[in-house]
C-alpha positions in Angstrom: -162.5 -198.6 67.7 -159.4 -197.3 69.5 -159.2 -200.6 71.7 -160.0 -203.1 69.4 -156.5 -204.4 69.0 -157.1 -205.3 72.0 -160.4 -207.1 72.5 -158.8 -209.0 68.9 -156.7 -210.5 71.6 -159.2 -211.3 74.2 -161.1 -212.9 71.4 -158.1 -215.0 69.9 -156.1 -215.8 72.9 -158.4 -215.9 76.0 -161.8 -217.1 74.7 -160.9 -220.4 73.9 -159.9 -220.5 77.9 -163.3 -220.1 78.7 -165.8 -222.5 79.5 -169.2 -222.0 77.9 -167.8 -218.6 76.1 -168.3 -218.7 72.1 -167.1 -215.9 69.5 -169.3 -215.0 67.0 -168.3 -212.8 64.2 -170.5 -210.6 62.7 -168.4 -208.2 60.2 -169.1 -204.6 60.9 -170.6 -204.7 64.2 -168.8 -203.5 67.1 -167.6 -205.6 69.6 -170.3 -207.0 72.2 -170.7 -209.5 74.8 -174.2 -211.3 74.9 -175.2 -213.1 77.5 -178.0 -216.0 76.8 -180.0 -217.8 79.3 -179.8 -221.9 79.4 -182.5 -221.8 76.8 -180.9 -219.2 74.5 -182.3 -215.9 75.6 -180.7 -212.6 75.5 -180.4 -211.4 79.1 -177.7 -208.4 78.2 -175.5 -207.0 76.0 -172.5 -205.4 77.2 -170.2 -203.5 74.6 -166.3 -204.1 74.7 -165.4 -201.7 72.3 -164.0 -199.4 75.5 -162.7 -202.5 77.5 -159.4 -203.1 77.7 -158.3 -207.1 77.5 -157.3 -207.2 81.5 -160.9 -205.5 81.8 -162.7 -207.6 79.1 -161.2 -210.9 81.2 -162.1 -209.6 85.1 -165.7 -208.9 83.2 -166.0 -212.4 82.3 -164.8 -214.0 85.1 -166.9 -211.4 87.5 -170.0 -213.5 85.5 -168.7 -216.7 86.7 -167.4 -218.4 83.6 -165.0 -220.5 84.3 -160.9 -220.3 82.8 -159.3 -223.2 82.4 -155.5 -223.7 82.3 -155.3 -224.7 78.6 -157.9 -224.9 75.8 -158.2 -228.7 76.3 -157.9 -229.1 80.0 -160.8 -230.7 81.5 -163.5 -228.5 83.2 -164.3 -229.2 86.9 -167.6 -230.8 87.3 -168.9 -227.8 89.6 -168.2 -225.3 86.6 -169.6 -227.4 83.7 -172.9 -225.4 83.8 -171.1 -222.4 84.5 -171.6 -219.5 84.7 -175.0 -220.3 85.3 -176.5 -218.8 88.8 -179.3 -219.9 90.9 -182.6 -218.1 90.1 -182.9 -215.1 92.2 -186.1 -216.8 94.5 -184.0 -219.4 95.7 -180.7 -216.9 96.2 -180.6 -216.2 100.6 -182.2 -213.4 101.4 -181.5 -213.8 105.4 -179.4 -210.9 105.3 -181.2 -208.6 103.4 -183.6 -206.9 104.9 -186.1 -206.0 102.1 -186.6 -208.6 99.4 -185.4 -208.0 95.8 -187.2 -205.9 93.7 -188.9 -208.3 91.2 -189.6 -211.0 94.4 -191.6 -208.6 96.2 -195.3 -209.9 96.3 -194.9 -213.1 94.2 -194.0 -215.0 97.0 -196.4 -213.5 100.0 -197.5 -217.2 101.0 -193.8 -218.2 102.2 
């Protein structure tokens, strides 16, 4: 892959920044980033192979995991369980004016 030099880097020098964000290498694959539920789920796969590393790291951060300042700094309490989100019932909806898609009817007695 053209960019792989540098998602190499991402994967060398910016993942062990992150909290909760693991390399796994499987040889011969191309470049992915999976993301699990708390209970080890596969909610997406988004492919790097096109990413640059400035791209690969706004990605990651966009998805809430947190970068520390050194590998071994401490991780806030607030972001330990990051990048998890609240489930989408219990996001605000005040705003909107149409629920989400998948709420829509599960919730008529609210």
């Amino acid at each position: 892959c053209p960019l792989c030099p540098q998602v190499k880097a991402f994967v060398t020098e910016d993942i062990p920044l992150y909290h909760n964000l693991e390399m796994k290498h499987l040889p011969g694959a191309d470049p992915e980033l999976v993301l699990l539920s708390h209970r080890y789920k596969e909610l997406e796969r988004i492919p790097l192979s096109d990413m640059t590393r400035e791209e690969i790291n706004q990605l990651v951060q966009e998805l809430g995991f947190y970068r520390k300042e050194a590998p071994d700094a401490p991780v806030p309490e607030e972001f330990q369980f990051a990048p998890a989100r609240p489930l989408p019932a219990q996001a605000p909806t005040a705003d909107s004016e149409t629920p989400p898609e998948h709420a829509k009817e599960e919730h008529s007695d609210l």
